[in-house]
C-alpha positions in Angstrom: -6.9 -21.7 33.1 -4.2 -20.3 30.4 -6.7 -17.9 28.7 -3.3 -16.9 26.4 -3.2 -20.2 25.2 -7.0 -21.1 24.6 -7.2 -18.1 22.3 -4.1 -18.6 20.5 -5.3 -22.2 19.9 -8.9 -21.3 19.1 -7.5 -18.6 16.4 -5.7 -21.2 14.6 -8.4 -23.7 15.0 -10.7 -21.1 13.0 -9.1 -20.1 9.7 -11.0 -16.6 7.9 -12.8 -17.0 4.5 -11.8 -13.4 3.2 -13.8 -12.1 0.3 -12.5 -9.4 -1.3 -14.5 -7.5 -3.8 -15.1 -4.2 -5.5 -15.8 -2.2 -8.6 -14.3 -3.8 -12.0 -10.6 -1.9 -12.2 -10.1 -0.9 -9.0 -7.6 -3.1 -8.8 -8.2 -6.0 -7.1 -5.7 -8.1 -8.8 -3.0 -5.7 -8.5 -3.9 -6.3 -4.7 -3.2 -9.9 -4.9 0.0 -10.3 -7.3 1.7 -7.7 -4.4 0.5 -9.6 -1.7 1.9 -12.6 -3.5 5.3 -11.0 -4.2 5.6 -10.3 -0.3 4.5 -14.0 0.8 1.7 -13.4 2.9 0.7 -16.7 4.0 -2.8 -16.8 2.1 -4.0 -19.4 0.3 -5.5 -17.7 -2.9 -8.0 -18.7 -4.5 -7.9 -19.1 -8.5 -11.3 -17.8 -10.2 -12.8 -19.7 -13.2 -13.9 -17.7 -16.3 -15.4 -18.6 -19.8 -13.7 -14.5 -20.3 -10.6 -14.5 -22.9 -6.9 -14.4 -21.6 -5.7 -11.3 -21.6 -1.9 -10.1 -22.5 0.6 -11.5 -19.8 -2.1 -13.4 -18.1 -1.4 -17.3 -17.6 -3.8 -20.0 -17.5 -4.0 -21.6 -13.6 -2.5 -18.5 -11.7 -4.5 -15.3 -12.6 -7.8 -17.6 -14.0 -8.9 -20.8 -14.4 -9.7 -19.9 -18.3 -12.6 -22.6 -19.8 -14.5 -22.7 -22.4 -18.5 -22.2 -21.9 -19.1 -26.3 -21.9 -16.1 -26.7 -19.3 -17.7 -23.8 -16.8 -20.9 -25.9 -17.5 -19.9 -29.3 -16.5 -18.3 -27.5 -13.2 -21.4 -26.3 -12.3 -23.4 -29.2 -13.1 -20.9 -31.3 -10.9 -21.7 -28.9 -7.8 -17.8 -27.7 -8.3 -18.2 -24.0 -7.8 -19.5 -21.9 -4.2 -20.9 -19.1 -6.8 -20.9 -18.5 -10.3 -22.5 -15.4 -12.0 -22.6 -13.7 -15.8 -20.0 -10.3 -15.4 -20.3 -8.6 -18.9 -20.8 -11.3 -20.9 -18.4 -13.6 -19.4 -18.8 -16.3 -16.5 -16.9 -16.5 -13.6 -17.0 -19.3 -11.0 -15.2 -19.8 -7.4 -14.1 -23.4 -7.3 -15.7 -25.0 -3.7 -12.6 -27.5 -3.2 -9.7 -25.2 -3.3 -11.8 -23.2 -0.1 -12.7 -26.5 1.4 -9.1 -28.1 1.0 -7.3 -24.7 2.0 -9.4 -24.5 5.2 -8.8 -27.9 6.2 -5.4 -27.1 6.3 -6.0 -24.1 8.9 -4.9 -21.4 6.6 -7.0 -18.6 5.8 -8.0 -18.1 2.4 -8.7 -15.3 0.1 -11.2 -15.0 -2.8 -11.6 -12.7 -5.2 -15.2 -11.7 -6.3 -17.6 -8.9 -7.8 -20.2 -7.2 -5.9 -22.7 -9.9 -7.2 -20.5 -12.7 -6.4 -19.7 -11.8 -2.5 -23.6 -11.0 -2.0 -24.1 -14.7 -3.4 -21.8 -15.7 -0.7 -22.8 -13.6 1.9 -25.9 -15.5 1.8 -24.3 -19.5 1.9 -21.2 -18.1 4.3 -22.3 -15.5 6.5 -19.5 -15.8 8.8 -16.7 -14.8 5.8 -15.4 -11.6 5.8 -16.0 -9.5 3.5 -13.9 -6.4 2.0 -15.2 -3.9 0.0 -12.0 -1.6 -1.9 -12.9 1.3 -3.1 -11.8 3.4 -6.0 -10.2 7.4 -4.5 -12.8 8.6 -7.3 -15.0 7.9 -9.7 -12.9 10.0 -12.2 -9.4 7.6 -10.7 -11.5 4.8 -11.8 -12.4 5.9 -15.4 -8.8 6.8 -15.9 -7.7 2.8 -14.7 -10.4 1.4 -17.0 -9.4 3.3 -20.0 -5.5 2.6 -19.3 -6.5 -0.9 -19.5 -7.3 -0.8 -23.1 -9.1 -3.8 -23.4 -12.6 -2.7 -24.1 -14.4 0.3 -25.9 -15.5 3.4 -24.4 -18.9 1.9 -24.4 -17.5 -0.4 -22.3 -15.6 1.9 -19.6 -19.0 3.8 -19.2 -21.1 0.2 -18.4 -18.4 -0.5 -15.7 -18.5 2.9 -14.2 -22.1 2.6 -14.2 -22.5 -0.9 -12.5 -19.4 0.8 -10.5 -22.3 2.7 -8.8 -24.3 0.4 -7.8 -22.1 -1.6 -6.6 -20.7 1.1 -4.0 -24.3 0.8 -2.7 -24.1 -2.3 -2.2 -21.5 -1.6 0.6 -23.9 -2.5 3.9 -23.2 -6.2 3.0 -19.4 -5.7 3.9 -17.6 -5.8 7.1 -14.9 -3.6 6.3 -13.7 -1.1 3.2 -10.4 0.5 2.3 -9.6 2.6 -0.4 -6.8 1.4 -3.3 -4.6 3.9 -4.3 -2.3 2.8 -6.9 0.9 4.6 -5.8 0.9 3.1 -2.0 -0.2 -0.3 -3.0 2.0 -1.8 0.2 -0.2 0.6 2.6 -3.4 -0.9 1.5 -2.0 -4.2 1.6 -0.8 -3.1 5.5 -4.6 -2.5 6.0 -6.0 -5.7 4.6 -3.1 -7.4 7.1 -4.3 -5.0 10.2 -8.1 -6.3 9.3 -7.0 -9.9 9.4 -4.8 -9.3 12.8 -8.0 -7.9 14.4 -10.1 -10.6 13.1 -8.0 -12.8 14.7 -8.1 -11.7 18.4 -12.2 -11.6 17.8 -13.7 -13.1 21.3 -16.3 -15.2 19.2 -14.2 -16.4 15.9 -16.3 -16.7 12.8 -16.6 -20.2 12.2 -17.0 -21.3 8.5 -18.4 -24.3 7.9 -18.6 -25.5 3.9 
């Protein structure tokens, strides 16, 4: 038997569900546009929201933006994997783009909160799940605030729930740290998780 060949085939045959997910402003989406820029061969997931669109966001590649009835009828029609309430705001994963992408046999990656991936843990065990991680608590405060787009009652809820959610961080498979000024290094260890996933002797299998 050509066991080279029957694991290359059954890596291919299995395409990874990868949920990445961390504290709010640890810079999850900076994570994604880079990895984007470079090409990685990821399908990405777009998230929807009822939240507002921010400066220099656009409607369809950083969020699916809806109103509250539009998030509503998505979830009455069975549209979305999760959905949870995130300070005020609703945010959704939409089922087909996963279901679609997979088909396709190319490994997809969604973006979550802390709530979100433990939501998913529990329908799609056999994901994988990263957890990023601020350098600090204090790096984090400093992001949030340079954001500018909520008041310092604000900052301090998110560094609160930031807390809890690094708790939270037995659900996950894996964690790496997001430092802002090697951005192309953490993206190097998100690719080395993937690589290893890939030569795993019993492939997750997701099944949606």
């Amino acid at each position: 038997m050509n066991y080279e060949l029957t694991a290359s085939a059954r890596a291919e045959a299995r395409p990874l569900l990868i949920v990445l997910s961390g504290p709010s402003g640890v810079g999850k989406d900076a994570l994604l546009k880079r990895m984007k820029e470079l090409e990685h061969s990821f399908h990405y997931v777009v998230t929807a929201t009822t939240r507002p669109e921010r400066t220099g966001e656009k409607d369809g590649v950083d969020y699916h933006f809806l109103s509250q009835e539009e998030f509503q009828g998505m979830i009455d029609k069975g549209q979305l994997l999760e959905c949870a309430k995130v300070y005020d705001n609703y945010y959704g994963v939409p089922k087909d783009e996963i279901t679609q992408a997979l088909s396709k046999g190319k490994d997809v990656i969604v973006k979550v909160d802390v709530q979100g991936a433990a939501t998913i843990k529990e329908i799609l065990p056999q994901a994988l799940f990263i957890f990023v991680m601020p350098p600090s608590m204090g790096e984090l405060e400093r992001r949030l605030k340079q954001r500018h787009s909520e008041p310092a009652q604000g900052v301090a809820l998110r560094l609160e729930k930031a807390e809890e959610e690094i708790e939270c961080l037995p659900l996950f498979d894996y964690v790496i740290t997001s430092h802002q000024d090697r951005i192309d290094d953490v993206i190097s260890q998100i690719q080395a998780i993937v690589a290893a996933e890939k030569c795993r002797v019993k492939p997750r299998a997701i099944q949606l």
